[in-house]
N, C-alpha and C positions, 0 to 999 in steps of 0.2 A: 501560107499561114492558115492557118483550121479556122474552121465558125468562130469554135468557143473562145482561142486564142484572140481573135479578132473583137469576137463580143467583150472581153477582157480590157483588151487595148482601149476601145471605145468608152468603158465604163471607167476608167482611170480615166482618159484627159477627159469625160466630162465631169467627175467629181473634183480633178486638177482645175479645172474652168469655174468652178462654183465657189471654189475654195480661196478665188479671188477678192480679198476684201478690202473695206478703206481702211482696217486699222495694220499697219506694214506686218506690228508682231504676230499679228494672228496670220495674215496671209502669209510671213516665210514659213511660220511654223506649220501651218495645215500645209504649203504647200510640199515641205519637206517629207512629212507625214506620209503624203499618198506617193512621194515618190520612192521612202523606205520604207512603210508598213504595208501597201496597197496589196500586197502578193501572200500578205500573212495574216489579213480580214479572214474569218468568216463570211459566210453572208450574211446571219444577223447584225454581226457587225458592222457590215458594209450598210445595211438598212438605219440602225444607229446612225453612224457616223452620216448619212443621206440627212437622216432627220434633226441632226445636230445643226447641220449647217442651213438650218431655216433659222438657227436664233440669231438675234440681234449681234452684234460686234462684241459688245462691252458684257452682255452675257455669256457668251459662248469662251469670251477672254477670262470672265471670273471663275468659272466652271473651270477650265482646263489651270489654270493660278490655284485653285482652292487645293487643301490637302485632304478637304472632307471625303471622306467616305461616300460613295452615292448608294441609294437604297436597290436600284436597279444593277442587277449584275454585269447585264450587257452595257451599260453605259458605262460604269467603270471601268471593264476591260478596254471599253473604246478610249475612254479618260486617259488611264495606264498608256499605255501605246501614246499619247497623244502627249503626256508629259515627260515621256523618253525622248522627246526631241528638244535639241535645244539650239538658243540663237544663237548666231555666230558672235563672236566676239574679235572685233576687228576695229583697229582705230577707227573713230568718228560713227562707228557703228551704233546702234540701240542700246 
């Protein structure tokens, strides 16, 4: 494996490790997120979505649920990408 492939690998499971949270919907979904968009970030993106996951639970949940428009471009893009996933839907599921 190359550096960069390597530096790659390591930057996915640690935003996969961060993306661990107490609320289950937010963590399948982020974690789904980095494991089907991670390869299709930018890297402003990827710095977004870094700075994203400092917020609170129930904020980062309203944000990504809202249908508002955000004033920030890059956030958005990050938003988009982040409400193309969606939960499973499976008896006794969420």
């Amino acid at each position: 494996m190359l550096n960069g492939e390597m530096m790659l690998d390591a930057e996915q499971r640690r935003l996969a490790w961060r993306c661990r949270r107490g609320m289950l919907e937010l963590d399948i979904i982020l974690q789904q997120f980095v494991m089907e968009q991670f390869n299709s970030l930018t890297l402003e993106e990827l710095h977004v979505f870094d700075e994203m996951l400092t917020l609170p639970d129930t904020q980062f949940w309203s944000l990504i649920r809202s249908s508002k428009q955000d004033e920030d471009r890059k956030m958005e893009s990050v938003l988009n990408k982040l409400r193309s996933i969606h939960l499973p839907h499976h008896q006794g599921a969420l």
